[in-house]
C-alpha positions as CSV (number, residue, x, y, z in Angstrom):
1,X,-1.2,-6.4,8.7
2,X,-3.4,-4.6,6.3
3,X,-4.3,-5.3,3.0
4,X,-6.7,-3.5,0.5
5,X,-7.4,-5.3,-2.7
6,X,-9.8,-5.9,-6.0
7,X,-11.2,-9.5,-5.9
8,X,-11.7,-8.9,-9.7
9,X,-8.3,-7.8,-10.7
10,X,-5.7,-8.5,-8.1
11,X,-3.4,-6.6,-9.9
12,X,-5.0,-3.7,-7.8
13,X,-3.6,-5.0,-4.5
14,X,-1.8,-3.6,-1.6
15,X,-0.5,-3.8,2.2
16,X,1.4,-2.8,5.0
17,X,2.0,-3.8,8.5
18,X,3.9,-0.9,10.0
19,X,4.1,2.3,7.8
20,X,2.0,4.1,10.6
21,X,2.1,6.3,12.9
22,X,3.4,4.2,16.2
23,X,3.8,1.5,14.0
24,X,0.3,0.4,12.8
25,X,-0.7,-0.4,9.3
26,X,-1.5,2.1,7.4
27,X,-2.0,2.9,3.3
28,X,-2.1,6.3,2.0
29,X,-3.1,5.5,-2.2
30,X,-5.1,6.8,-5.0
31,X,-7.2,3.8,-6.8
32,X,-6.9,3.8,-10.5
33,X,-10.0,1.3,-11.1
34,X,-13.3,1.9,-10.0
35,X,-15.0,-1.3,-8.1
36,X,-15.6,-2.9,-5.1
37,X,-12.9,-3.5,-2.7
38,X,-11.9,-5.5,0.2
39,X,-10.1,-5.1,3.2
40,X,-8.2,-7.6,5.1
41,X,-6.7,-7.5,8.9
42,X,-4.4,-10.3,9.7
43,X,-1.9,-10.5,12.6
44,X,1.9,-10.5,12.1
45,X,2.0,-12.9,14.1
46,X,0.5,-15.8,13.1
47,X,-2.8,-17.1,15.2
48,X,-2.7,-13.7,17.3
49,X,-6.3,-11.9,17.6
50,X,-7.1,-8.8,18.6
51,X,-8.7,-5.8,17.7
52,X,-8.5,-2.1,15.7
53,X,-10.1,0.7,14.5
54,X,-10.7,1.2,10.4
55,X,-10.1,5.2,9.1
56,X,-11.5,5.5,6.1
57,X,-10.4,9.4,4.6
58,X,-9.8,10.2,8.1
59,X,-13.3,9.5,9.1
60,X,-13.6,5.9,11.6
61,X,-15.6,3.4,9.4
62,X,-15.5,0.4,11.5
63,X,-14.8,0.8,15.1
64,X,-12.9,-2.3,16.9
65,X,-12.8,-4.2,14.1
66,X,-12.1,-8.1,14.9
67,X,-8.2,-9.1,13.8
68,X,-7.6,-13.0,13.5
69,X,-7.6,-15.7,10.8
70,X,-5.0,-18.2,10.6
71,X,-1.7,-18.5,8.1
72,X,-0.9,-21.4,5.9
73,X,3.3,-22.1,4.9
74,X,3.6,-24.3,2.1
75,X,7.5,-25.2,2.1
76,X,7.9,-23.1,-0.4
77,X,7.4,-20.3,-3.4
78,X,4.9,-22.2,-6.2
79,X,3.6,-21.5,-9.6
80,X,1.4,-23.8,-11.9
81,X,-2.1,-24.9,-11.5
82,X,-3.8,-25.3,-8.2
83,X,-6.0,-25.8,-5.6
84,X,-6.4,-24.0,-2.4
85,X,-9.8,-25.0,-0.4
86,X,-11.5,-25.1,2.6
87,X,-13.7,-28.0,3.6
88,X,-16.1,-29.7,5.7
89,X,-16.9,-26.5,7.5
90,X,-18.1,-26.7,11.2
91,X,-19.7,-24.2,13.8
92,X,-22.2,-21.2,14.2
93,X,-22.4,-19.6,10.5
94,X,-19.3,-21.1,8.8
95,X,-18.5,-19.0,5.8
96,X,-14.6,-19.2,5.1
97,X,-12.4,-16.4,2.9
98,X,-9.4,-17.9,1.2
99,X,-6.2,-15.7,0.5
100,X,-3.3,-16.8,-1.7
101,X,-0.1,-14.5,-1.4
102,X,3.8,-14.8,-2.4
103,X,5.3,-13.8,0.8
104,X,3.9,-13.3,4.2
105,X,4.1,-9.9,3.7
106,X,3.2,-9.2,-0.1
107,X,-0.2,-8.4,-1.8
108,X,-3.1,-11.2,-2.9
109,X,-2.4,-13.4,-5.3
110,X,-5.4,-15.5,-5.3
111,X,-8.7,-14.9,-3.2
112,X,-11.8,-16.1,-2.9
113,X,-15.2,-16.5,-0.3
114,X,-18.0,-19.2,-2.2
115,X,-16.7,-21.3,-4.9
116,X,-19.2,-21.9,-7.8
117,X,-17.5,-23.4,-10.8
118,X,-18.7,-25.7,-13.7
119,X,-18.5,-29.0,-12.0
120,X,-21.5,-30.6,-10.1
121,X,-20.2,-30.1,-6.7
122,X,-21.8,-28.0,-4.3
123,X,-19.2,-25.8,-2.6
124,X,-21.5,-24.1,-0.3
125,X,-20.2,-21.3,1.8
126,X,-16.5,-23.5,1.4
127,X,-13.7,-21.5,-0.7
128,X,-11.6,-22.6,-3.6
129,X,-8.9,-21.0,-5.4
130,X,-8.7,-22.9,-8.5
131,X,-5.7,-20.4,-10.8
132,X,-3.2,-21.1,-12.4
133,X,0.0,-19.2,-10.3
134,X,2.5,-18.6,-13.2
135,X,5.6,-16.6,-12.5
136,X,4.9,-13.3,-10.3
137,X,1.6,-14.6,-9.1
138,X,4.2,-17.9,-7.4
139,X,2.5,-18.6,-4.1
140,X,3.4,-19.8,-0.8
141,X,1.4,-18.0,1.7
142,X,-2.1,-18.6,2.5
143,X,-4.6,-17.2,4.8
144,X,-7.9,-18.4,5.9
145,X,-10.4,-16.3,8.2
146,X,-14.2,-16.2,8.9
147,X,-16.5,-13.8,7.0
148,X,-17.9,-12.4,10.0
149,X,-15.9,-11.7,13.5
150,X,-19.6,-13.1,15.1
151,X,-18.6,-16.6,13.5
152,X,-17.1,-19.6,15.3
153,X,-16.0,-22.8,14.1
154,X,-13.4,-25.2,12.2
155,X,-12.6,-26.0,8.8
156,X,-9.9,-28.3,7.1
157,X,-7.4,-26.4,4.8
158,X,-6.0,-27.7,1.4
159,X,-3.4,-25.9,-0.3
160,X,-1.5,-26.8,-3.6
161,X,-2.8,-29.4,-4.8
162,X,-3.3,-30.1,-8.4
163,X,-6.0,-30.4,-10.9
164,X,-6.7,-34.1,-12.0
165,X,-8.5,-35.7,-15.6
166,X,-10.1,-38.3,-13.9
167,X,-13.3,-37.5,-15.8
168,X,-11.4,-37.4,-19.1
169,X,-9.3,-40.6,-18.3
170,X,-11.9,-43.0,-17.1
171,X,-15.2,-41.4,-17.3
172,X,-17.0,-45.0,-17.3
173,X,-15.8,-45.3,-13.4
174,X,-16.4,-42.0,-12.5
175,X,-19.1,-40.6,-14.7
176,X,-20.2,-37.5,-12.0
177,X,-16.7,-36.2,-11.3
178,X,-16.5,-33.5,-13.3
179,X,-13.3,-32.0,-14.1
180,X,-14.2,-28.9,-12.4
181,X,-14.6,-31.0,-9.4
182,X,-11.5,-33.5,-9.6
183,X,-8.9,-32.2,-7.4
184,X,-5.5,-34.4,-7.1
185,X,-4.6,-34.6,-3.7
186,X,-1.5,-37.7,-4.3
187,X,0.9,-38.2,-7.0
């Protein structure tokens, strides 16, 4: 599955998983914003790896390209405010990318590779979508994958959970808990 998208404006999102020749992914489009954009190989099939060659105008721009990562189902569409993290990261260079989508096959919803916010929490090289998914940006797919094919390791994986006052409703009892930080993980 390919998917080309703006981590600014995900509005300027796409993908495709067999509208190739033979089958492959492939995306034939003319950007209308200017930018930096990424690119994003997944398997169909869910915890699959493998590997493929990136065309760029025809020309090869990165030769056996590394295909893996690993999908994430909540049970089922959501919109509101959430959370979708990766934590206590594990392994030889662990730097995680987090993808939000609506459908296992649609464009990104929500994305994103170091979390720095305005709480007092040190993300690190963790991810954290923190958005509020309101009516087409509903989520229920997420995908998780290494920032580099060279790294190796685990991470846990959180996904919609909501935002919690703690700070605001008992700041003498939690005084560094920032709301920016406060995640609620049970009702």
């Amino acid at each position: 599955m390919l998917t080309i998208f703006n981590p600014s404006n995900l509005t300027y999102s796409w993908s495709n998983y067999n509208g190739g020749a033979g089958g492959e992914s492939a995306l034939n489009m003319v950007v209308g914003l200017t930018g930096y954009y990424a690119i994003m190989l997944r398997p169909v099939t869910d915890g699959q790896t493998g590997s493929t060659n990136i065309y760029y105008n025809g020309n090869l721009l990165v030769p056996n390209a590394f295909i893996g990562g690993r999908r994430i189902t909540m049970s089922s569409l959501r919109g509101g405010d959430m959370n979708q993290f990766t934590c206590k990261l594990s392994g030889s260079n662990p730097d995680t990318r987090l993808i939000m989508s609506r459908s296992a096959f649609s464009s990104v919803r929500g994305y994103n590779d170091d979390y720095a916010g305005s709480g007092s929490w040190v993300w690190g090289r963790a991810s954290r979508i923190k958005k509020n998914f309101n009516g087409a940006d509903s989520v229920q797919y997420g995908y998780v994958c290494a920032y580099s094919p060279m790294s190796t390791g685990l991470c846990d994986i959180y996904v919609g959970t909501g935002n919690s006052n703690l700070y605001d409703a008992e700041p003498q009892n939690f005084p560094l808990v920032y709301n920016d930080d406060a995640i609620l993980t049970a009702p």
